[in-house]
C-alpha positions as CSV (number, residue, x, y, z in Angstrom):
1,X,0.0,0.0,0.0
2,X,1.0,3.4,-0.6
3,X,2.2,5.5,2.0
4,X,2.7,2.1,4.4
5,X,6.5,1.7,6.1
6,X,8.2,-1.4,6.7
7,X,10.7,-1.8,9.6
8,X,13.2,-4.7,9.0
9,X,15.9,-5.5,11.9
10,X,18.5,-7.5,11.7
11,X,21.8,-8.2,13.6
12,X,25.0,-6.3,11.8
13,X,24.9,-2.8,10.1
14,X,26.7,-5.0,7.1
15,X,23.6,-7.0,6.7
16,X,21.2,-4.1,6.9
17,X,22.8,-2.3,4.5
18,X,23.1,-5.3,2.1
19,X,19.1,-6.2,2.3
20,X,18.4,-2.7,2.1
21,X,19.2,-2.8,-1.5
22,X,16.8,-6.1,-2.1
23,X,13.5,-4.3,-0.4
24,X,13.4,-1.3,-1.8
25,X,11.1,1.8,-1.0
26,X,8.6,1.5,1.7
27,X,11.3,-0.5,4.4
28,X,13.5,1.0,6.6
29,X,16.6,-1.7,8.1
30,X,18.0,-1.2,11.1
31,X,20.4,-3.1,13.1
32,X,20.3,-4.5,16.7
33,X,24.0,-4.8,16.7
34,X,23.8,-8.4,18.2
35,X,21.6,-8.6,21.4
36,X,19.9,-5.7,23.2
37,X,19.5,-7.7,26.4
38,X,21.1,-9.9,28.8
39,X,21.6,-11.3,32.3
40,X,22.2,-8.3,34.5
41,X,25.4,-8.9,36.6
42,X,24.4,-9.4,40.0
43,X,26.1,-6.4,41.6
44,X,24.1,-4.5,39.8
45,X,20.3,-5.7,40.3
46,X,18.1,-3.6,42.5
47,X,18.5,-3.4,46.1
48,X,15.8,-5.1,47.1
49,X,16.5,-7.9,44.4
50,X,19.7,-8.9,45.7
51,X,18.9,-10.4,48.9
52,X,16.8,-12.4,47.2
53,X,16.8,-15.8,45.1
54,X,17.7,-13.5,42.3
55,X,20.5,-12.3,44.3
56,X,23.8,-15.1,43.4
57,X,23.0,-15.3,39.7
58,X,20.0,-13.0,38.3
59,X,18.6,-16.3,38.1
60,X,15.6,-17.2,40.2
61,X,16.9,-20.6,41.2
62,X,13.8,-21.0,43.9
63,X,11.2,-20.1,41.1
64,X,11.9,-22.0,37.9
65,X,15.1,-20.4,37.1
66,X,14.1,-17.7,35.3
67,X,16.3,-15.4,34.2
68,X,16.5,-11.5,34.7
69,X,17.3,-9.7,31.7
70,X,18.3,-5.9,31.3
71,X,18.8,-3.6,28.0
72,X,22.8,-2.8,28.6
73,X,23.9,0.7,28.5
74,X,25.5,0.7,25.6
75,X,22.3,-0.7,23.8
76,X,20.2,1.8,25.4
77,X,20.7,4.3,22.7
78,X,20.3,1.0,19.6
79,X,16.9,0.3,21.3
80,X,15.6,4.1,21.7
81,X,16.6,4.5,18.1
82,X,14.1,1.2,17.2
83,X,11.4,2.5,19.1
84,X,11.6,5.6,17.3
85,X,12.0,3.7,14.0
86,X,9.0,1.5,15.2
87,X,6.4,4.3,16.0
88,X,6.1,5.2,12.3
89,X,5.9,1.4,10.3
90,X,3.3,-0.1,10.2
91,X,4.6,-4.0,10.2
92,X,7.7,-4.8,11.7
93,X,10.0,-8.1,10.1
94,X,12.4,-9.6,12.8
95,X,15.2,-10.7,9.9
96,X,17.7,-12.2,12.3
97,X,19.9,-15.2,11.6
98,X,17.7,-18.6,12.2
99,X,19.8,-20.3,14.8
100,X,19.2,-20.0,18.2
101,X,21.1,-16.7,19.1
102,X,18.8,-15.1,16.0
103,X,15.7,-16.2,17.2
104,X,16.9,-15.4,20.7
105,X,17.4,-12.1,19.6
106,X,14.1,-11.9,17.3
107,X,12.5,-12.8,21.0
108,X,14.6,-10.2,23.2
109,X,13.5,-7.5,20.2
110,X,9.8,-8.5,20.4
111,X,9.6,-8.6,24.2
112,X,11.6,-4.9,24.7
113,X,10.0,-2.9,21.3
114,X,6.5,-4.3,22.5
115,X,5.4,-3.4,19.0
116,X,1.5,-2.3,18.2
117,X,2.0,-3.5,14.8
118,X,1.5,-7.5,13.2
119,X,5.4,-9.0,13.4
120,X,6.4,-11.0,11.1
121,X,9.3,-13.4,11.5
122,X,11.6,-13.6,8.3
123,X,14.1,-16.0,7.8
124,X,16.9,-17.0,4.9
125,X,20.2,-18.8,4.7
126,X,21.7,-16.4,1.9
127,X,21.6,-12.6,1.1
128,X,20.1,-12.5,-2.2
129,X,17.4,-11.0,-4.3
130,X,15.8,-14.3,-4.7
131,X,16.8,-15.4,-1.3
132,X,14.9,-11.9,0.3
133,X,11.5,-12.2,-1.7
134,X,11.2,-15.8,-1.1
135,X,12.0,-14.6,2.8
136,X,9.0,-12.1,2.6
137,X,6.5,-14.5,0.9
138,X,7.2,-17.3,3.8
139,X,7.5,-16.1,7.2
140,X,6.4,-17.1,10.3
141,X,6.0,-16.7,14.0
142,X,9.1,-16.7,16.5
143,X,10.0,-20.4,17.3
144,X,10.3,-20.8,20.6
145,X,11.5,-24.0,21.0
146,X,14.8,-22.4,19.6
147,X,14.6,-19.3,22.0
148,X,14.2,-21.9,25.1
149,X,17.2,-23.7,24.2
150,X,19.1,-20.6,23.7
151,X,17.9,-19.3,26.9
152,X,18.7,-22.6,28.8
153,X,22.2,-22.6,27.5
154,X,22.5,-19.5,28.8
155,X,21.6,-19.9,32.0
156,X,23.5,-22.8,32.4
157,X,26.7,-20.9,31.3
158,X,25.8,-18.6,33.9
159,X,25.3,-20.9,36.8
160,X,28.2,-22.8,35.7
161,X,30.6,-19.7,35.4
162,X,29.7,-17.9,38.7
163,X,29.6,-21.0,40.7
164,X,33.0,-22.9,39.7
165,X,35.1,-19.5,38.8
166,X,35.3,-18.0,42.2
167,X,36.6,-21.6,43.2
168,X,39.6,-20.8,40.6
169,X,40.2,-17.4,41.8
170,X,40.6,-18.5,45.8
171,X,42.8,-21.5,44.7
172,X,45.0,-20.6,41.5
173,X,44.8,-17.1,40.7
174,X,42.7,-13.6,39.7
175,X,41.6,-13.4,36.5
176,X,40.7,-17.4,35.6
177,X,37.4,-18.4,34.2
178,X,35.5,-22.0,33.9
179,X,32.5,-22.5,31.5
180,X,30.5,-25.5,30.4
181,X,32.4,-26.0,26.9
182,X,36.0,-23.7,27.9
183,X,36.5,-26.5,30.6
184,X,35.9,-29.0,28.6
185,X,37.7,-27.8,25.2
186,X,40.8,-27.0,28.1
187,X,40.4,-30.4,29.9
188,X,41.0,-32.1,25.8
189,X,43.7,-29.9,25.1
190,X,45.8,-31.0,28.9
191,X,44.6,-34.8,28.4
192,X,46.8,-35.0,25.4
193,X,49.8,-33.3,26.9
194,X,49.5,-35.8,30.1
195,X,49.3,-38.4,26.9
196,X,52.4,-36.9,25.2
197,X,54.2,-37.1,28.9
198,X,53.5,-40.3,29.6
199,X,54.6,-41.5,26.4
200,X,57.1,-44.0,25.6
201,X,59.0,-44.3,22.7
202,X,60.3,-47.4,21.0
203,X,62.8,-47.5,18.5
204,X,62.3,-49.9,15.6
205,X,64.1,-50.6,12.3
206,X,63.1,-51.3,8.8
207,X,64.0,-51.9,5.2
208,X,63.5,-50.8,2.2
209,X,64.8,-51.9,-1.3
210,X,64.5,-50.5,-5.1
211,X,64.0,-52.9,-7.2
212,X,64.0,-52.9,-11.4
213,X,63.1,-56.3,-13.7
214,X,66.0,-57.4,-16.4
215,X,63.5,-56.4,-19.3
216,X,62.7,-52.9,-18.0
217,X,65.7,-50.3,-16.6
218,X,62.3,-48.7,-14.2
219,X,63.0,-48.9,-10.7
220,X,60.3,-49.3,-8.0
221,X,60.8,-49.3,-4.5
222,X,59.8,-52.0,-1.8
223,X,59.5,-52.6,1.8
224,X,59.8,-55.4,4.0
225,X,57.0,-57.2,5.2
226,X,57.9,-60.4,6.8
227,X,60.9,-62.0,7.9
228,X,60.9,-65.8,8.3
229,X,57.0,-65.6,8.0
230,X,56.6,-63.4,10.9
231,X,55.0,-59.6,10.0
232,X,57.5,-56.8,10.7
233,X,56.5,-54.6,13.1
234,X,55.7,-50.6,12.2
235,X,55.1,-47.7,14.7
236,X,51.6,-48.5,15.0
237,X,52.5,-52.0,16.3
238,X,53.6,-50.4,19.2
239,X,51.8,-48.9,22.6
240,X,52.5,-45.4,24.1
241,X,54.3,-47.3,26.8
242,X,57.1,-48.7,24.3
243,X,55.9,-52.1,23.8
244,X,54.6,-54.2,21.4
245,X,51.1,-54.4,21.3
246,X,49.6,-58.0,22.6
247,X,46.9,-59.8,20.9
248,X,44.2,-61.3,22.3
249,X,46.4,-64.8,22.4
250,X,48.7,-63.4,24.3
251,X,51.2,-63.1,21.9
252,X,52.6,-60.0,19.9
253,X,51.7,-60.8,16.1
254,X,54.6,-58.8,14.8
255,X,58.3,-59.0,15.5
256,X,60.4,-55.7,15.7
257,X,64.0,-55.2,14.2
258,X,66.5,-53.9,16.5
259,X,69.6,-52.3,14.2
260,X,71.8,-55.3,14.1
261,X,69.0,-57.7,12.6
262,X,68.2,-55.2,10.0
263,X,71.6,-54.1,8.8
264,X,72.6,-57.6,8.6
265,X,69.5,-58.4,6.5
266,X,70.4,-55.3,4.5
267,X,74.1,-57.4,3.8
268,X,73.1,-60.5,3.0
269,X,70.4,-59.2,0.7
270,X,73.4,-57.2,-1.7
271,X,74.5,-60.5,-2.5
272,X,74.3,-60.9,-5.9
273,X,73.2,-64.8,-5.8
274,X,70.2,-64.0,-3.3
275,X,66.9,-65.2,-5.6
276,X,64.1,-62.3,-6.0
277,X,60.7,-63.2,-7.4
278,X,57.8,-61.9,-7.6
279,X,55.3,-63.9,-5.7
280,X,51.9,-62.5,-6.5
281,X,50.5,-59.5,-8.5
282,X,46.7,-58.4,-7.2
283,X,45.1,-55.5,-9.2
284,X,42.0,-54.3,-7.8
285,X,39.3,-50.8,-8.9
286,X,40.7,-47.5,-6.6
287,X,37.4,-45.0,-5.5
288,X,37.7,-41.9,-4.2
289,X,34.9,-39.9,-3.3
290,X,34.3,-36.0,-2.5
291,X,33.8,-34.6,0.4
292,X,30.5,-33.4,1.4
293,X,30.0,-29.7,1.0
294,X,31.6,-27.3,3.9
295,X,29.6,-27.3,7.8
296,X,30.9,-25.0,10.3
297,X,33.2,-27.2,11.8
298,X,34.4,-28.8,8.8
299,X,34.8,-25.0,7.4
300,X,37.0,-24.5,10.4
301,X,39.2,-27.4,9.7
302,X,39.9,-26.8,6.7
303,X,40.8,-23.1,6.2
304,X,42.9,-23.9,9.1
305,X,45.1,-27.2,7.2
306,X,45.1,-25.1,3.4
307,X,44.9,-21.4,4.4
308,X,46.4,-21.3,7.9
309,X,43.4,-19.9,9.1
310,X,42.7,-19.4,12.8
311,X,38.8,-20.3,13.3
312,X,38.1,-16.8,14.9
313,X,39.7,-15.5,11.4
314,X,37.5,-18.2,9.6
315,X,34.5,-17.0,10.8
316,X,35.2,-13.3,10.8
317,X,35.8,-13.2,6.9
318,X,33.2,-15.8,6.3
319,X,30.5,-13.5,8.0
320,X,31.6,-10.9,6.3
321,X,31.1,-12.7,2.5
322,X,27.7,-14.0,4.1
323,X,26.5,-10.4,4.9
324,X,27.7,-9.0,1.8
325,X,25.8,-12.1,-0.6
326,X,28.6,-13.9,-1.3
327,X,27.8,-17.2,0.4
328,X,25.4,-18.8,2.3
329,X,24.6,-18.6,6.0
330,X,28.0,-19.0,7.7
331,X,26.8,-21.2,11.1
332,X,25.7,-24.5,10.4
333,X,26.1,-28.1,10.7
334,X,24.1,-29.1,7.9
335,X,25.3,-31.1,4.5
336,X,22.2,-30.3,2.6
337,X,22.3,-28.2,-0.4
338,X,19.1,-26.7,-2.1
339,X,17.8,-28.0,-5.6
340,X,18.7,-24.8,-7.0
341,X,22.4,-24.8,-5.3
342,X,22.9,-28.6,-6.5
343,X,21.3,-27.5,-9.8
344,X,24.1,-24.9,-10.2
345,X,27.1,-26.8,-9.0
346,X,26.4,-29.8,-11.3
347,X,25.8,-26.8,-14.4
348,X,29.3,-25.2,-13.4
349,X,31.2,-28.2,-13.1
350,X,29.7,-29.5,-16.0
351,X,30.7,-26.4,-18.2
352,X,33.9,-25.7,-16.6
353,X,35.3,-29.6,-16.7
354,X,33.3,-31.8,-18.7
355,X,30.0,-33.2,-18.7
356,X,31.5,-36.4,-17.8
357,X,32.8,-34.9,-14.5
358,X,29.5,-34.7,-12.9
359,X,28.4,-37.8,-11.3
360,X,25.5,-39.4,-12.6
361,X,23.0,-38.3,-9.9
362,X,22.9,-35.7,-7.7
363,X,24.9,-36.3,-4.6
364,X,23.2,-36.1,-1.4
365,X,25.2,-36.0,2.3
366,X,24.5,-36.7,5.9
367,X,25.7,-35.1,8.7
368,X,27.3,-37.5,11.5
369,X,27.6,-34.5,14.0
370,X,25.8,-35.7,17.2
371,X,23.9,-32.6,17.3
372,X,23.1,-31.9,13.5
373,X,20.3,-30.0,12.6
374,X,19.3,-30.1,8.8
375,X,17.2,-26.7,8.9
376,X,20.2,-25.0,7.1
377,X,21.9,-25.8,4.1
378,X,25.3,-25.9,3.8
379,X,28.0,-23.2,3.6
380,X,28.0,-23.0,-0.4
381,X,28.4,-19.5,-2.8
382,X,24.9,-17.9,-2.5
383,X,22.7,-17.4,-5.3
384,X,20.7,-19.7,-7.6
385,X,23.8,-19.8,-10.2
386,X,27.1,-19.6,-8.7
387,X,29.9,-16.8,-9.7
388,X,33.5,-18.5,-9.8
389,X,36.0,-17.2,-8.4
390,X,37.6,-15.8,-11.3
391,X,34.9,-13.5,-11.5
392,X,35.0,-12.2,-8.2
393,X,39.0,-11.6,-8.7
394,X,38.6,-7.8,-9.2
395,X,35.9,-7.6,-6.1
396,X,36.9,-9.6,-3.6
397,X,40.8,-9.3,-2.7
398,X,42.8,-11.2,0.3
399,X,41.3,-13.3,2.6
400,X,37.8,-13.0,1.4
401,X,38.9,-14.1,-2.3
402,X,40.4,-16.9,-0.4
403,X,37.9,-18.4,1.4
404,X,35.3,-18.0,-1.5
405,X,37.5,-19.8,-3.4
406,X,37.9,-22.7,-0.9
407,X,33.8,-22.4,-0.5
408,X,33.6,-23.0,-4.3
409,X,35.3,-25.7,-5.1
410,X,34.6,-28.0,-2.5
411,X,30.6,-26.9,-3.2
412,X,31.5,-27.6,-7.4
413,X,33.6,-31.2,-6.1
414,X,30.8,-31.7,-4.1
415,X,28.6,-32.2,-7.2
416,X,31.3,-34.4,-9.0
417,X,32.3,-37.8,-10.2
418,X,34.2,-40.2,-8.0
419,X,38.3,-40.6,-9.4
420,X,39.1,-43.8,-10.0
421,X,41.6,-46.0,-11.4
422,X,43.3,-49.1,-10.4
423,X,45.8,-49.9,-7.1
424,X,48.4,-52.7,-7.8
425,X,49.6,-54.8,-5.1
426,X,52.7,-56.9,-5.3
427,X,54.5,-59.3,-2.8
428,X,57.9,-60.1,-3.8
429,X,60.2,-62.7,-1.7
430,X,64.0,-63.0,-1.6
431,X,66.1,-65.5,0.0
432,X,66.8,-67.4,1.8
433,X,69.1,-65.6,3.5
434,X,70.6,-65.6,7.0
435,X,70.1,-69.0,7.1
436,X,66.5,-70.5,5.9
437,X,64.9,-67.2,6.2
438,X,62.6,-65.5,3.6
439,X,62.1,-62.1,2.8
440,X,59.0,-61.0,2.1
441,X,58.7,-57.3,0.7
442,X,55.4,-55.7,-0.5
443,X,55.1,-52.9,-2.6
444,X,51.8,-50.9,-4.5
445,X,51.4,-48.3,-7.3
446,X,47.8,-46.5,-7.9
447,X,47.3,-45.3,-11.1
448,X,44.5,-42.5,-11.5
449,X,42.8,-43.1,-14.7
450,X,39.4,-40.4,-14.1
451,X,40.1,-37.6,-11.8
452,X,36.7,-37.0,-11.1
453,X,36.6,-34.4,-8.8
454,X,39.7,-34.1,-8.1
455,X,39.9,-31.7,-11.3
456,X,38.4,-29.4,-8.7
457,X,39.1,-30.1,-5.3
458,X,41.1,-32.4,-2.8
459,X,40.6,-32.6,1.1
460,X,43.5,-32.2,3.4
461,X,44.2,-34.1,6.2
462,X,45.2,-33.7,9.8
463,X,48.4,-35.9,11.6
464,X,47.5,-39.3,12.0
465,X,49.9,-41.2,14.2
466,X,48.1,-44.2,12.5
467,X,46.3,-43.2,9.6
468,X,46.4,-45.0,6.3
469,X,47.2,-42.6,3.8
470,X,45.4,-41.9,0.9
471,X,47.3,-44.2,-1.9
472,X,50.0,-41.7,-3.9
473,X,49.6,-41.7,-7.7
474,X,52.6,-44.3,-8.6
475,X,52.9,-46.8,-11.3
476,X,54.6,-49.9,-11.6
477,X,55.6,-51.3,-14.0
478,X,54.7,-54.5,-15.2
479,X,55.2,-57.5,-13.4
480,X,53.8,-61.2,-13.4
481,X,54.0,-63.9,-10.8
482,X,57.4,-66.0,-10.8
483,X,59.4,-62.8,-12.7
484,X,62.6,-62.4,-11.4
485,X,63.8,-59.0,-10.2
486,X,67.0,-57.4,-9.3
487,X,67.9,-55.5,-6.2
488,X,69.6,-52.1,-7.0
489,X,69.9,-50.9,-3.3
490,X,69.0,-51.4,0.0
491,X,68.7,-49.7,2.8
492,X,68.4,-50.0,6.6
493,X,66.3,-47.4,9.0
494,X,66.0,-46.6,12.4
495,X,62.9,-45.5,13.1
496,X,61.2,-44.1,16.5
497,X,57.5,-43.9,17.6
498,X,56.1,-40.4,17.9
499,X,54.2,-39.0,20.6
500,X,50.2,-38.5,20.0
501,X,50.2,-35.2,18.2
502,X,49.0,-31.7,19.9
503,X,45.9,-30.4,19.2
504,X,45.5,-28.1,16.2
505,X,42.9,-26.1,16.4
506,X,41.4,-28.2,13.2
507,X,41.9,-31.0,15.1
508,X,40.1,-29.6,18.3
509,X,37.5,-28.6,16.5
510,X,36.8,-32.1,14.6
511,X,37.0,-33.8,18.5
512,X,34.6,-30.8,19.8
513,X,32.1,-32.2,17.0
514,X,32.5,-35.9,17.1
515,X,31.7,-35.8,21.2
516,X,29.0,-33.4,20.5
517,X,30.8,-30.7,23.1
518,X,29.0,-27.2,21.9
519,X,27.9,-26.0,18.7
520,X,29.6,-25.2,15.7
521,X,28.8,-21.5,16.4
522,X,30.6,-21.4,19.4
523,X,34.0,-23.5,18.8
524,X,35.9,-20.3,17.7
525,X,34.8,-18.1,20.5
526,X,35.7,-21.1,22.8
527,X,39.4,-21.7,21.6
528,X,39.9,-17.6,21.4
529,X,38.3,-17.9,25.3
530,X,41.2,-20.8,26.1
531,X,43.9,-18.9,24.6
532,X,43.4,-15.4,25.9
533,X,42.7,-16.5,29.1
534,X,46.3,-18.1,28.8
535,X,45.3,-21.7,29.6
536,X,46.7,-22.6,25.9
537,X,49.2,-21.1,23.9
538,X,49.7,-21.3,20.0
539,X,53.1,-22.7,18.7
540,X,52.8,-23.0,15.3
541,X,49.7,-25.0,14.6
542,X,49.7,-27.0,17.9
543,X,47.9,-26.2,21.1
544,X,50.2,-26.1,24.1
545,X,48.5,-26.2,27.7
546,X,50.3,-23.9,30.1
547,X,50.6,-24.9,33.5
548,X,47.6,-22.7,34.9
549,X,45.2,-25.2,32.6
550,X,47.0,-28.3,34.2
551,X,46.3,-26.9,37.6
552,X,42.8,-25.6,36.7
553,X,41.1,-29.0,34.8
554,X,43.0,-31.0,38.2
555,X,41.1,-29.1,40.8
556,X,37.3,-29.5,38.3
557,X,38.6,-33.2,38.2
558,X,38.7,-33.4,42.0
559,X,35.7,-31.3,43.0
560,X,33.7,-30.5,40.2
561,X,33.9,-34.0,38.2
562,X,30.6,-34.0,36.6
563,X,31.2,-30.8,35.3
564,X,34.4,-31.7,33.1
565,X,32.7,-35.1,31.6
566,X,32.5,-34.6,28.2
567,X,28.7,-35.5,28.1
568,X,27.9,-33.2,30.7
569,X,28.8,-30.8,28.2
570,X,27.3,-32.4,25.0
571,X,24.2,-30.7,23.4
């Protein structure tokens, strides 16, 4: 109607501005700047409030913990200004993000404006022209199933912190803080170190020969296997304590080389009249398949192993391309992707790499977080067509470019065909020597014949103490059962077990997720808490606990011990 106003509010001035260009004349968007309200800190509730049941936490604890909420002072002069904004529209759209802080927020704005007008409740997971007038044809009411959990969280944070941190100041020092997920996250980060102390390491040995066939000058190389039909054991035979590990019989089921055993191997095995054959040749289909499109966490982990990204930097420039319509809603743990979204990825990759490229239907994921929740989609460019990033090369620039272009391709890859090709397996024997004993060496090539997605996109990995490696592209060449091969060199090597690897903050973040310890919202705001609070410091990429956190997650272990179980905190 003519003459009518519409109020929008939404969280960031960035956003605001951005939408403002989608609605047009007739709407005015404002920004709450985050929340208006929260839990007034108890020293400064009213007099007659603090003696109270209100009193310890501006929680009623005797009267169904609710919670007492004030408008801080430096949101007094954001809320006056939406009041003012308020008096002259005559609908008012709560366009906060649709996780539980937004609708949290969408509540706090509806209970403090106490608007005259109908509310409407408008909700999207990208900033986009589309996106927006789809937004305004569906909303809906405030869920307050989402505002409760918000709200439960909250207080729980708050009981939790004002309870247990005064414990820390008395006993350890000024200053300290616990909270539900920081004492967790902090109680992870000092397990591993007391794992890393304890550890033992065990020194093994190994060999390893390169080999060529008298037709063919191509050398391949090979490692031991077996010695006299017993398996020769690798670092992950062994426990942290320096042992070999025992099987259920009793008995270890690998034997270790000690330096002596394996340089005399080594000698006997340059003997020129030692017999080396191949003993079996198995060929069998290699798979790979892409990873799902990016979550929160798995956003996190990644910009962190290929762009060096700290998750508080993640999620900085990834809210900043959300509120700016570059990609989709930035805090998520969902896999999904929209028809339209999977409808563009399979167009671009299609275009850009093949028809072929695309896999034959469109892929669909789910998420194994504990605590997923599929409402979202996945972190993916926004729009119903996608711009590359060579596009964007001239708009976006630094870290922003970079992170689009991460978002991209694992979004296109997403869409793709599986590689594959073929892995070759050979076992090759040679002896006897020292005596009666056999040799028994083992080598493999894979060979990618379709690269599949991998035109677009491969996954990193984090350290693996005992991780099978994805196979390395490698041919061999070919060989037949009973050929006889030549050994070019040899070579002995001393080997020692390594220590379980510090948390990276990748790495923290993919444990956070798997024991369903927070959301995916909160894991950089957590690991930012544990480090500037000085209970971890970063060298490098690894997580090192400083003292205070050994002394702090001891004294929750002795006194506070269901608060540091890892389910407590879960959900």
């Amino acid at each position: 109607m003519p003459g009518t106003k519409k109020l929008v509010i939404v969280e960031s001035p960035a956003k605001a501005k951005t939408i403002a260009q989608y609605l047009g004349d007739g709407y005015e968007v404002l920004a709450s700047v985050g929340h208006i309200r929260d839990l007034i800190e108890p020293k400064n509730l009213p007099a007659e409030l603090k003696r109270g049941s209100l009193g310890k936490f501006s929680i009623d604890v005797e009267n169904g913990f609710a919670p007492y909420y004030v408008v801080s002072d430096q949101k007094k002069k954001t809320v006056a200004e939406l009041k003012r904004a308020l008096k002259g529209a005559d609908e008012l759209y709560l366009a906060t993000d649709e996780d539980r802080e937004g609708e949290a927020i969408a509540w706090h704005l509806l209970d403090e404006l106490k608007p005259k007008v109908p509310v409407k409740r408008m909700v999207f997971h990208e900033i986009t022209k589309e996106a927006i007038q789809r937004a305004q044809e569906n909303t809906r009411d405030i869920d307050t199933a989402l505002v409760d959990a918000q709200e439960t969280r909250r207080i729980l944070d708050r009981l939790y912190g004002y309870e247990v941190s005064p414990v820390l100041w008395r006993k350890i020092g000024p200053g300290l803080s616990a909270g539900r997920v920081q004492s967790a996250a902090t109680r992870l980060v000092v397990d591993r170190e007391r794992e890393r102390l304890a550890f033992v390491p065990a020194g093994y040995w190994d060999l390893s020969t390169q080999l060529t066939t008298s037709a063919d000058s191509t050398q391949f190389e090979a490692r031991l296997a077996k010695l006299g039909g017993s398996r020769v054991a690798t670092g992950r035979d062994f426990d942290d304590k320096g042992q070999l590990k025992v099987q259920t019989s009793g008995r270890a089921d690998a034997v270790a080389l000690d330096e002596k055993a394996a340089t005399a191997l080594a000698d006997a095995l340059r003997d020129a009249s030692v017999s080396v054959v191949v003993t079996s040749v198995d060929s069998k289909p290699y798979t790979r398949r892409p990873a799902a499109p990016f979550s929160t966490s798995t956003l996190q982990q990644e910009a962190a192993r290929k762009l060096r990204f700290s998750a508080r930097q993640t999620m900085s420039v990834a809210q900043g391309l959300y509120e700016n319509g570059y990609i989709t809603y930035m805090r998520t743990d969902s896999l999904n992707l929209s028809q339209q979204a999977i409808a563009a990825a399979r167009a671009q990759a299609s275009s850009l790499y093949g028809a072929e490229s695309v896999s034959d239907k469109p892929r669909v994921y789910a998420s194994k977080s504990k605590n997923a929740q599929e409402a979202h989609e996945a972190i993916r460019p926004a729009g119903d067509t996608f711009r590359t990033p060579g596009q964007l090369e001239g708009v976006l620039r630094g870290n922003d470019w970079k992170l689009y272009d991460l978002i991209w391709k694992r979004t296109i890859a997403s869409q793709m065909a599986d590689a594959k090709g073929s892995t070759a397996s050979v076992v090759i024997t040679a002896g006897p020597v020292l005596g009666d004993s056999v040799a028994e060496f083992a080598a493999s090539g894979t060979v990618i014949t379709f690269r599949g997605f991998l035109q677009a996109y491969e996954e990193s990995r984090d350290e693996d103490r005992n991780d099978v490696a994805e196979p390395k592209e490698a041919k061999l060449p070919p060989l037949t059962a009973g050929q006889k091969l030549e050994i070019v060199d040899v070579e002995a090597k001393g080997h020692e077990t390594s220590a379980p690897p510090r948390y990276t903050e990748a790495s923290l973040v993919k444990t956070l997720e798997e024991l369903g310890i927070g959301r995916p919202s909160t894991y950089a705001s957590i690991i930012s808490t544990i480090i500037d609070r000085g209970y971890v410091t970063p060298r490098g990429t690894a997580l090192v606990p400083n003292w205070i956190a050994f002394s702090v997650v001891r004294l929750l272990e002795d006194y506070f011990t269901d608060l540091v179980q890892y389910d407590f905190t879960a959900g």
